[in-house]
C-alpha positions as CSV (number, residue, x, y, z in Angstrom):
1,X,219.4,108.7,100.6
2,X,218.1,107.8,103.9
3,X,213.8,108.6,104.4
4,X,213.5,111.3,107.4
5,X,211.6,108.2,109.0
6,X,215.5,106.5,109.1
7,X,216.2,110.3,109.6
8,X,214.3,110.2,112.6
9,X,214.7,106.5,114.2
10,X,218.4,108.1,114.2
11,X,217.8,110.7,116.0
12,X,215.9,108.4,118.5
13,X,218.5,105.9,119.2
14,X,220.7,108.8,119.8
15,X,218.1,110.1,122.4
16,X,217.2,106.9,123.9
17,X,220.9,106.5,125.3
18,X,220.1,108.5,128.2
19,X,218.6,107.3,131.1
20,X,214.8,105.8,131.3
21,X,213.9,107.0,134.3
22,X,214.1,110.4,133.4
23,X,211.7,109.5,130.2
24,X,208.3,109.9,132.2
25,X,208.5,113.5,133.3
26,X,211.0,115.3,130.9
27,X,209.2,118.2,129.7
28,X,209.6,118.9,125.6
29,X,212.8,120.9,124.8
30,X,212.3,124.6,123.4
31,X,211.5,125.0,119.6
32,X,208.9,121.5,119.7
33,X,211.8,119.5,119.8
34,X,210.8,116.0,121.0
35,X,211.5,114.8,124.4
36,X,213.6,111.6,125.3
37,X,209.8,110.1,126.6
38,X,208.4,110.6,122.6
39,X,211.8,109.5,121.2
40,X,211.3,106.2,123.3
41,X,207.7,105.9,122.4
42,X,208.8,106.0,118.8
43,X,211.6,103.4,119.3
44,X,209.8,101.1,121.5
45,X,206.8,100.8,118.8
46,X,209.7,99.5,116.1
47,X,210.8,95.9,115.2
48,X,213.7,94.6,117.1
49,X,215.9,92.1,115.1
50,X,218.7,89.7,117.5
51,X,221.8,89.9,115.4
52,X,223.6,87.4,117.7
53,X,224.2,83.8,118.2
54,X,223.6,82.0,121.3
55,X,227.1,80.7,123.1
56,X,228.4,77.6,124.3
57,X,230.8,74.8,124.5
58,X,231.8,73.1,121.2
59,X,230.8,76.0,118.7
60,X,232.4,77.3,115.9
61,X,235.7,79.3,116.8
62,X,239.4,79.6,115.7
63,X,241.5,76.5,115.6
64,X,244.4,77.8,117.7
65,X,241.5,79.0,120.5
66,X,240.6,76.6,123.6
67,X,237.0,75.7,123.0
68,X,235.0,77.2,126.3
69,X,234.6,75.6,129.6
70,X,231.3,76.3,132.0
71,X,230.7,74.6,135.4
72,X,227.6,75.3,137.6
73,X,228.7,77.0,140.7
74,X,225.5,76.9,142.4
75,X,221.9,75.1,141.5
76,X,218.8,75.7,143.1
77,X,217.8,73.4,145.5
78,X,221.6,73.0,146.3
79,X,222.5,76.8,147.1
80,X,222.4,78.5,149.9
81,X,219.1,80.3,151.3
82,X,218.5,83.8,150.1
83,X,215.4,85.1,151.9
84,X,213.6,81.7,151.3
85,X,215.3,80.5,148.2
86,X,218.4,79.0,146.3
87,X,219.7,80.4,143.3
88,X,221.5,79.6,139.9
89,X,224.9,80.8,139.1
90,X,227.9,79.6,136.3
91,X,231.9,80.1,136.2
92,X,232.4,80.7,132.1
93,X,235.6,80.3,131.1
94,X,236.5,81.4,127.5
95,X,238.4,83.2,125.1
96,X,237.2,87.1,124.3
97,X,236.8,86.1,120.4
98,X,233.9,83.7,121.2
99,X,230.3,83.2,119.6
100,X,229.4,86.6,118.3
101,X,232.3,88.9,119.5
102,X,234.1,92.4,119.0
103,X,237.4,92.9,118.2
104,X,239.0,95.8,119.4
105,X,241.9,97.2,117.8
106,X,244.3,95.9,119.8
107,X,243.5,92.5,119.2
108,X,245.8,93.0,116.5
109,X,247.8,96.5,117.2
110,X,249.9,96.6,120.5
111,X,248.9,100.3,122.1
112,X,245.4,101.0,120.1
113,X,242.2,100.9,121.6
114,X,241.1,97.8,123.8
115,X,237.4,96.9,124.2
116,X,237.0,99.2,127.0
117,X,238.3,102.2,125.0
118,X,235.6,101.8,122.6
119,X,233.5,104.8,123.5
120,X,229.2,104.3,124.4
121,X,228.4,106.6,121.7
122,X,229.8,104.4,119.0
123,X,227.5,101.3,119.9
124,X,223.9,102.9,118.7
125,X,224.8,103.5,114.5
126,X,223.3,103.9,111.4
127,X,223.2,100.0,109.6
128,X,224.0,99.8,106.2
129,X,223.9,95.8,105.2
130,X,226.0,94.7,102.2
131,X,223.9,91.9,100.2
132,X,226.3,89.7,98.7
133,X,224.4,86.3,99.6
134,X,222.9,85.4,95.8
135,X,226.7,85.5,94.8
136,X,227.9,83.3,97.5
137,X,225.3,80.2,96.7
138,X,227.3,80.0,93.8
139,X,230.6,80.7,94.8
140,X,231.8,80.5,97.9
141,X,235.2,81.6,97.4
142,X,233.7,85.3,96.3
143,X,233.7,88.8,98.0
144,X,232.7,91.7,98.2
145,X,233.1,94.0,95.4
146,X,233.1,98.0,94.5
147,X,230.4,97.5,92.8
148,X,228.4,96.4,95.3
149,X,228.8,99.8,97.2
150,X,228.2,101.6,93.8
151,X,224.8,99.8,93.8
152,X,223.9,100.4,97.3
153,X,224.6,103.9,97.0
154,X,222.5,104.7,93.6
155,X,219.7,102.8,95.8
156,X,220.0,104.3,98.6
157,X,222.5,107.4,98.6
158,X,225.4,108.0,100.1
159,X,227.2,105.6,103.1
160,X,226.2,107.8,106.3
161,X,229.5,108.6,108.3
162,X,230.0,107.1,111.4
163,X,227.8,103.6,110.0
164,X,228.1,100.2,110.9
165,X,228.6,97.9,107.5
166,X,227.2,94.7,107.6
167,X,228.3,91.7,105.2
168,X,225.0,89.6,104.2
169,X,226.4,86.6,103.1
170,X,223.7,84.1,105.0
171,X,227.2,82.0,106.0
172,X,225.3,82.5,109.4
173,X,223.0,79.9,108.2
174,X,226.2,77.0,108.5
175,X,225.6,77.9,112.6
176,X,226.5,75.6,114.5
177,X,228.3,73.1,112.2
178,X,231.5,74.0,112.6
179,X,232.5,71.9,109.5
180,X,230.2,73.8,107.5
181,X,231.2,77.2,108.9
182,X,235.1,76.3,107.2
183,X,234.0,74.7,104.4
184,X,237.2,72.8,104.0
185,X,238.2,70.3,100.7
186,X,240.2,67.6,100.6
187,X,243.4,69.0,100.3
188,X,242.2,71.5,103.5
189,X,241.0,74.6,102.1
190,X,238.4,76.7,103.7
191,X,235.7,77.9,101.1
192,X,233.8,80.6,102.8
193,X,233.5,84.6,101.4
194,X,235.0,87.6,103.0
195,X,235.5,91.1,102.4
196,X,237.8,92.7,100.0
197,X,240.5,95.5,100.3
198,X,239.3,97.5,98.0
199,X,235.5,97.8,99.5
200,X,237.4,98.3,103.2
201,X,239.5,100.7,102.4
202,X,236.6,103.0,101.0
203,X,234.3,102.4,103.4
204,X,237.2,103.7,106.2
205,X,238.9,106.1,104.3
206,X,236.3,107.7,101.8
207,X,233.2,107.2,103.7
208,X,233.9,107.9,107.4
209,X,232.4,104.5,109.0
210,X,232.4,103.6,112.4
211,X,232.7,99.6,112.3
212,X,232.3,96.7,110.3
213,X,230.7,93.2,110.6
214,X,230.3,90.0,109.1
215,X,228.6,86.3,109.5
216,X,232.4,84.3,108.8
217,X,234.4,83.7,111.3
218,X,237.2,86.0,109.9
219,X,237.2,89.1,108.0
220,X,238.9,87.3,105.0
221,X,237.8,84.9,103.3
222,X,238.7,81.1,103.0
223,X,241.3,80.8,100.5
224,X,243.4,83.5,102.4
225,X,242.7,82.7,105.8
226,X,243.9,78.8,104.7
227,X,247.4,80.6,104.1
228,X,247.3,82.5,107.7
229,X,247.1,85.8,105.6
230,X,244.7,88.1,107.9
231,X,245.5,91.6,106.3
232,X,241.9,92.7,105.7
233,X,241.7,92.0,109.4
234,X,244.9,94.2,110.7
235,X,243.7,96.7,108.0
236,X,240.0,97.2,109.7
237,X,241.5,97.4,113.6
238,X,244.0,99.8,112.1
239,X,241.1,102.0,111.4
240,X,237.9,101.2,113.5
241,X,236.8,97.8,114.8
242,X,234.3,94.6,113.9
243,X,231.8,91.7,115.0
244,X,232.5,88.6,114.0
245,X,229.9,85.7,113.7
246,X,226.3,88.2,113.1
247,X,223.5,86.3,112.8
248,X,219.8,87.1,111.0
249,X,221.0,89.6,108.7
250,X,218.2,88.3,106.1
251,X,215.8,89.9,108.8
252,X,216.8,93.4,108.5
253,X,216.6,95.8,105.3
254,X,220.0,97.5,103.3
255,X,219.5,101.2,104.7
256,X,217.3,102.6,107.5
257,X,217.4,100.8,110.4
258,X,220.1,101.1,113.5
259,X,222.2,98.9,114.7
260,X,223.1,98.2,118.5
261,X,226.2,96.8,119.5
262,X,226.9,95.8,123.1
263,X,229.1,94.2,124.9
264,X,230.8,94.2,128.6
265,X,233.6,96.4,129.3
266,X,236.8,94.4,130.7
267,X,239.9,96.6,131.2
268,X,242.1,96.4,128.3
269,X,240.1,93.7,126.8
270,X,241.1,92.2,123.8
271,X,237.9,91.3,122.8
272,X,234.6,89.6,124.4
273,X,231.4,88.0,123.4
274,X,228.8,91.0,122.3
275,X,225.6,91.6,121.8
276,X,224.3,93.0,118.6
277,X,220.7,94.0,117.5
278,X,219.0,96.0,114.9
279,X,216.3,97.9,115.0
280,X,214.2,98.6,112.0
281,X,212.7,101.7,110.4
């Protein structure tokens, strides 16, 4: 069951969506309830955790994707004056699954939701983090598991609605090494984990969640991705969306803190680099 301090640093995050510069003088609603200036003094006092990798050229990405391409437009010394000074300024040109990224739903499903559609109040959630990471050290090949949720939930009670499930499997740790990342063998296999149907399926269907993520470059794992065979992937943009590539998930707890997820807002975007953060209870 979530603490009422998790309780709380929900409520906050909620809060904190409006805008700052109304913090300083908004008066406390009726009945005590505490205004958006204490929600952000709360919030701002917590631990913030970056969940997301640093992009550039030559980093880990899908084979059939053009790795990215970024030439300095303007540099300093070389720019032109603006009262007094130059400036610094970059043409990146890449594919929306890069580095840490979303995927909307119609990255795989013509006419569902594209990045844009993805709606403000679904990017500050409840984090619930998976741990599957001992079983990975040993086996590569595994997933996630019912059990897994069963234990979470006699931890820590019931999967809030409207969450954001994380998959701790420290693959984020292979970063950058993109051999390491697809764990191939010699007849071209990729060893990495992933998550299973069975664990998707409840955590869309029975428990209400919001969005998914994981540290792999796919939402399947190695041995089925090695066959083109993305189903847990069409199955999840069916029925919410993810982040690919998370980083630092061994920094943040199972239940209680909130997760962030950002990213720009192209029209009918099929995806785009994000950026994802936790904060902790």
């Amino acid at each position: 069951m979530f603490t009422e301090v998790s309780k709380k640093s929900i409520w906050v995050a909620v809060a904190c969506m409006a805008a700052l510069p109304l913090l300083a003088s908004e008066p406390a609603a009726p009945g005590g309830t505490p205004a958006l200036a204490d929600a952000w003094r709360i919030i701002s006092s917590k631990r913030f955790v970056d969940l997301t990798h640093s992009f550039e050229p030559g980093i880990p990405h899908w084979a059939g994707f053009p790795d990215e391409k970024r030439e300095s437009v303007y540099w300093y010394e070389a720019a032109p004056s603006i009262s007094g000074t130059g400036f610094f300024a970059q043409v990146y040109t890449h594919i929306g699954q890069w580095g840490t990224h979303v995927d909307p739903p119609a990255h795989f499903h013509k006419g569902l939701r594209t990045v844009d559609r993805i709606e403000v109040q679904d990017m500050i959630l409840p984090l619930v983090v998976l741990d599957i990471h001992a079983r990975v050290a040993t086996n590569a090949d595994t997933v996630v598991r019912p059990v897994d949720v069963q234990a979470w939930e006699a931890a820590h009670g019931r999967i809030p609605a409207r969450a954001f499930v994380a998959l701790r499997t420290d693959w984020s740790k292979c970063w950058p090494d993109a051999k390491a990342m697809a764990n191939k063998d010699a007849q071209g296999t990729a060893h990495y984990p992933g998550w299973s149907a069975e664990v998707l399926k409840f955590l869309y269907e029975e428990r209400g969640i919001t969005a998914s993520g994981h540290e792999t470059t796919d939402t399947d794992p190695g041995l089925a991705t090695t066959k083109d065979d993305y189903a847990l992937e069409s199955y999840v943009l069916k029925h919410g969306w993810q982040i690919e590539l998370l980083a630092n998930l061994d920094q943040v707890p199972p239940a209680g803190a909130l997760a962030v997820v950002t990213f720009p807002k192209p029209k009918g975007g099929s995806g785009f680099p994000a950026r994802v953060f936790a904060i902790l209870p």
